[in-house]
C-alpha positions in Angstrom: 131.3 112.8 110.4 127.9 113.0 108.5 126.0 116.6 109.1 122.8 116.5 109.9 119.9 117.7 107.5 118.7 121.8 108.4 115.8 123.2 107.9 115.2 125.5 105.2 114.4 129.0 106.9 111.0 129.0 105.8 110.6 125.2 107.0 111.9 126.7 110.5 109.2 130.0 110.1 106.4 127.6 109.8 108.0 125.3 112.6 107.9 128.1 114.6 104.0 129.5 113.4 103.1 126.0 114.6 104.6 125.6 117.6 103.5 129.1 118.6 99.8 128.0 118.2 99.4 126.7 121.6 96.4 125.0 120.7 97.7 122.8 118.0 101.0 122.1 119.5 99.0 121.0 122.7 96.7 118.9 121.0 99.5 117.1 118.8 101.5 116.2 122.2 98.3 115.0 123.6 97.1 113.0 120.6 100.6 111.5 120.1 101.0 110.5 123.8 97.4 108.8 123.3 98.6 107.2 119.9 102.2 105.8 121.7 100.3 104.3 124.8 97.5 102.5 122.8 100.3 100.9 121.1 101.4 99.1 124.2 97.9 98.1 125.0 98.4 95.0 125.9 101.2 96.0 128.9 97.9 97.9 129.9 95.0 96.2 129.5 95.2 92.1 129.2 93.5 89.4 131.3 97.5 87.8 131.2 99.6 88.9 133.7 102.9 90.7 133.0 104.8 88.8 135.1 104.5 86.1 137.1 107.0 84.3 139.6 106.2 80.9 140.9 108.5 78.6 143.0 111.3 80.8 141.7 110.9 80.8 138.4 109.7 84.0 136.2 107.0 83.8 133.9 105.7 86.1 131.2 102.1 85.0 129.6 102.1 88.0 126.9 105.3 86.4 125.6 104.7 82.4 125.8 101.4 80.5 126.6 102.0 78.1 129.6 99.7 75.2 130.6 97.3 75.0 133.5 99.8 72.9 135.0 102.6 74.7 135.6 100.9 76.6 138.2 99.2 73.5 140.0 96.1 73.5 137.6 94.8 69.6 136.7 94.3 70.4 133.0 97.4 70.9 129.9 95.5 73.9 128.1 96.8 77.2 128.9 96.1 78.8 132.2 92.9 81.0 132.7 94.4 83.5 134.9 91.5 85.0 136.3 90.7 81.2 137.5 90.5 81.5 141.9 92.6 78.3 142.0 95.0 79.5 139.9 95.1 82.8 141.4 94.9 81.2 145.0 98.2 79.2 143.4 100.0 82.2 142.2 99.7 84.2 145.3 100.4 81.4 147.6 103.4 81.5 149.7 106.7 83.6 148.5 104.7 83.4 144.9 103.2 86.8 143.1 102.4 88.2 140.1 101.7 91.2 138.6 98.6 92.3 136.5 98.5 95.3 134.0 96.7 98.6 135.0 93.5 97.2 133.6 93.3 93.3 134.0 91.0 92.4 131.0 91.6 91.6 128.2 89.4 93.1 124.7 87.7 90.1 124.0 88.0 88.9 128.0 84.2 87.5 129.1 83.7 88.4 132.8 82.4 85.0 133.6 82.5 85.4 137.5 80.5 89.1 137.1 77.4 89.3 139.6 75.6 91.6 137.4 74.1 90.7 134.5 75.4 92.1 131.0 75.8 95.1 130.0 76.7 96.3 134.2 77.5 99.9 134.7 81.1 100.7 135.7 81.7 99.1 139.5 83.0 95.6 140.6 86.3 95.8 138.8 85.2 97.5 135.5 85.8 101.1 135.4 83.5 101.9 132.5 81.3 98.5 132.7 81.0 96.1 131.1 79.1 95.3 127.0 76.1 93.0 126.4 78.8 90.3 126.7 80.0 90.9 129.4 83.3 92.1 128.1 85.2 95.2 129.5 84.0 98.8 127.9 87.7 100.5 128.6 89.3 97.8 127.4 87.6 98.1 124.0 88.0 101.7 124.3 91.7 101.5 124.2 92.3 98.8 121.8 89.4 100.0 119.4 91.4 103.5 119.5 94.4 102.1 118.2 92.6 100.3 116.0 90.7 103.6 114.3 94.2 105.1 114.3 96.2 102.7 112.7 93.3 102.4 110.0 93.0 106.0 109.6 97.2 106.5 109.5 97.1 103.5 106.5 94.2 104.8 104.7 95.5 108.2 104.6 99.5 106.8 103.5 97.8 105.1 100.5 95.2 108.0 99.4 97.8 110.5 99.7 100.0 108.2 98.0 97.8 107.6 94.4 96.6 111.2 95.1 99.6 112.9 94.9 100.5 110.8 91.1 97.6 111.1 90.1 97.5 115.0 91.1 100.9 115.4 89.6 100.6 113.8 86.7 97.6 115.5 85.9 98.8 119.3 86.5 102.6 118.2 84.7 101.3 117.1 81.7 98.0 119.3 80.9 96.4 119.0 77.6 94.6 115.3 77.0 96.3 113.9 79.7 94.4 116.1 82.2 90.9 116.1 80.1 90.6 112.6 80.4 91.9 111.8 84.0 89.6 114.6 84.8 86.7 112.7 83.0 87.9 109.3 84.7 87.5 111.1 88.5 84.1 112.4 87.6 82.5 109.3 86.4 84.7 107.0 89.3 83.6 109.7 91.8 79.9 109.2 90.9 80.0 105.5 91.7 77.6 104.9 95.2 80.5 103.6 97.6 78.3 102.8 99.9 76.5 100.4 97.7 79.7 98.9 96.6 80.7 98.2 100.4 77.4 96.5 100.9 77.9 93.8 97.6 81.4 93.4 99.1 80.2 92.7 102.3 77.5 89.9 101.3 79.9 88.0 99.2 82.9 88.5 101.1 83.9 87.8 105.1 84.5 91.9 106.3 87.4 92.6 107.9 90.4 95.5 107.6 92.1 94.8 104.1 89.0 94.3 102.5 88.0 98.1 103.9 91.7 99.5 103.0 91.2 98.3 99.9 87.2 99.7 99.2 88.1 103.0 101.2 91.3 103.9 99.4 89.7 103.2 95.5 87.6 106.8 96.6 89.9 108.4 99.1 92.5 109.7 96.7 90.4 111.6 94.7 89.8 115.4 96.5 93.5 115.3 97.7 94.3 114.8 93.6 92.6 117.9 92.9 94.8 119.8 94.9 98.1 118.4 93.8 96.9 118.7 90.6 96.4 122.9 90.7 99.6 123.4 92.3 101.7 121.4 89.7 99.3 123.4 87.2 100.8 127.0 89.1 104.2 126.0 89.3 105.0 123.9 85.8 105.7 127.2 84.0 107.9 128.9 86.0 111.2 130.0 85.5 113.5 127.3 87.5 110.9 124.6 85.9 111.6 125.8 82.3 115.5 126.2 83.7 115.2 122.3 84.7 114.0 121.2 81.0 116.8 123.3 79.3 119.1 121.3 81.3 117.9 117.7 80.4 116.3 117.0 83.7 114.0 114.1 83.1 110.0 114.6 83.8 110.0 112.5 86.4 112.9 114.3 88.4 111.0 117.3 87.5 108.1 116.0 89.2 109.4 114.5 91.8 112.6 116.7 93.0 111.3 120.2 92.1 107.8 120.8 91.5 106.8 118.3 94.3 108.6 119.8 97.5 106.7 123.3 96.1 103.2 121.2 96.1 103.3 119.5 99.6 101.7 122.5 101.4 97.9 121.2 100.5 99.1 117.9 101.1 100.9 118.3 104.8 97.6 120.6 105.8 95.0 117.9 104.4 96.6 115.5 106.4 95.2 115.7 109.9 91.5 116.0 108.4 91.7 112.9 106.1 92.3 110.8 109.1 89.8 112.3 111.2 87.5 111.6 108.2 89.4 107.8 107.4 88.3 107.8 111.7 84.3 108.5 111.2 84.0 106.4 108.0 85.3 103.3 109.9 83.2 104.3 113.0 80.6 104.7 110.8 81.1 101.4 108.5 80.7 99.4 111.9 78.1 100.9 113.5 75.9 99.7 109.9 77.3 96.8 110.6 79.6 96.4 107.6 83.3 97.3 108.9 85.4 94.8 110.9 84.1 91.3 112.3 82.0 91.9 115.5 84.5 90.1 117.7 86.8 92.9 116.6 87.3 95.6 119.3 85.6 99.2 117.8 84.4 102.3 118.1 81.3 101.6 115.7 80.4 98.8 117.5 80.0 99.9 120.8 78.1 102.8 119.4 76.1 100.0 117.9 75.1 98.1 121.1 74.8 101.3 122.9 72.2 102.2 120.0 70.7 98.3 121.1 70.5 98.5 124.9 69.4 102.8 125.4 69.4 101.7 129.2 73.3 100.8 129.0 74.2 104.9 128.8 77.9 104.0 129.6 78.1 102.6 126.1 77.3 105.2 124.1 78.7 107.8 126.4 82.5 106.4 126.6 82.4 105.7 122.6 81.2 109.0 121.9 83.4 110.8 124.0 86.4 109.1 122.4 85.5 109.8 119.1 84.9 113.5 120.2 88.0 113.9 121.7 90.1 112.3 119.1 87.7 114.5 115.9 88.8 117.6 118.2 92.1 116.7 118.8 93.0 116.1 115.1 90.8 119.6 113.7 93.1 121.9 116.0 96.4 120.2 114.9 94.6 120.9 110.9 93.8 124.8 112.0 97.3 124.4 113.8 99.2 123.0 110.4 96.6 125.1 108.0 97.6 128.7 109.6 101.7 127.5 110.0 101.7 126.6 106.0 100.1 129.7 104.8 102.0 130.7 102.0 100.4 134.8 102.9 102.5 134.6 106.3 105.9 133.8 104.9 
């Protein structure tokens, strides 16, 4: 039977450190639960039932599209659900169905509303409705999951050129170093924002095209780190040791000096999403992140900016953000004071 992999005691002193930080621990149980329900946002907030059952048969619109006519509609596109004959039709008799907590959908139009756009929470919408008359809380959730997913896949790829670049850098030394060092100062100085505005104009925006522009400048301060640990460490005794024995440069790297280096790089975590978080937020309230249909924090900030009468726009977006910046900086102090190499 396989064992399964311990924890080095001074992995379990800093699991402990950590978990003893009420704080942090709090906060990472909280932002995970958030994380792990946005991810089933649609079996909370959709316009599509979750079930249906009509004239005993079971339905499920999030997993099939079904005509207008299958529920006793006159026309073979798919159903509008919120339709009152098709409601009338699915509640008719021994017939029900079964709506998620929040029945709209992100992109859903209120097109029966009595109010005109953007309408303060009431009448079915908890925190209103936009200038389109779409739901506020259902942009809220999916535009969370949106910023974190963004965030989690910015930060996996900057952490991922950082840390070769880093290592390479501090392994080597000598030339090596000089000039990657001379490469990061002169990429650095290039005006990202500039470059995100020319890439806007000639190309459509959307997510890859910000993964890709984000993570060409991301890398860089998380390099730096990596880069003075491997620097510390390349000399020591069971580095030297490793040579003598033949070990390859890369398993040197990669097997020895690496696990050493990964304190920086576990602590920065946390704070480069919240910062991958704000410089989406940001990139779509200037109008040059994701396409406006596209459900996001930035862009409710935006019409919130557009309509100062609408306060429930700004407010909701700007708690959010607040809640998930302070979330993610106590997990950080959390993760920063558990890896302190003066506490082991």
């Amino acid at each position: 039977m396989p064992r399964l992999p311990t924890l080095s005691p001074i992995a379990l002193r800093r699991w402990r450190r950590f978990n003893a930080n009420t704080r942090g621990r709090v906060s990472l149980w909280f932002f995970a639960a958030l994380f792990l329900l946005s991810l089933g946002a649609e079996l909370i907030s959709n316009d599509k039932p979750l079930i249906i059952h009509y004239q005993g048969s079971f339905y499920f619109p999030l997993l099939a599209a079904y005509p207008e006519t299958t529920f006793g509609g006159d026309f073979a596109t798919e159903a509008d659900y919120k339709d009152p004959e098709i409601l009338k039709n699915l509640r008719q008799g021994s017939n029900w169905v079964i709506f998620p907590l929040n029945p709209h959908g992100y992109a859903t139009i209120d097109l029966h509303a009595t109010r005109p756009a953007p309408a303060s929470p009431g009448d079915g919408h908890l925190l209103g409705t936009d200038d389109r008359a779409r739901d506020v809380l259902a942009r809220l959730i999916y535009g969370f999951r949106l910023s974190v997913l963004f965030a989690l896949a910015l930060t996996i790829i900057g952490v991922a050129i950082g840390i070769v670049a880093g290592a390479v850098q501090g392994y080597f030394g000598g030339k090596t170093d000089l000039w990657l060092q001379r490469f990061m100062e002169i990429w650095g100085s290039m005006p990202e924002l500039y470059l995100l505005i020319i890439f806007a104009g000639i190309f459509n925006p959307g997510i890859p095209l910000l993964l890709l522009l984000l993570s060409l400048f991301g890398w860089m301060h998380l390099a730096d780190y990596v880069r003075a640990e491997f620097l510390r460490a390349r000399n020591l005794v069971y580095i030297k040791a490793a040579r003598a024995l033949g070990a390859s440069d890369r398993a040197i790297m990669f097997r020895h000096l690496l696990p050493n280096a990964m304190t920086p790089v576990i602590t920065f975590l946390p704070f480069r999403i919240s910062g991958a978080i704000l410089a989406l937020t940001s990139l779509d309230f200037l109008g040059l992140g994701v396409p406006p249909t596209t459900p996001s924090l930035g862009e409710l900030l935006r019409q919130g900016k557009g309509n100062i009468e609408a306060w429930w726009l700004s407010l909701s977006a700007f708690v959010t953000l607040v809640v998930m910046m302070l979330l993610l900086n106590f997990i950080g102090e959390a993760l920063r004071d558990a890896m302190d190499p003066r506490k082991e």
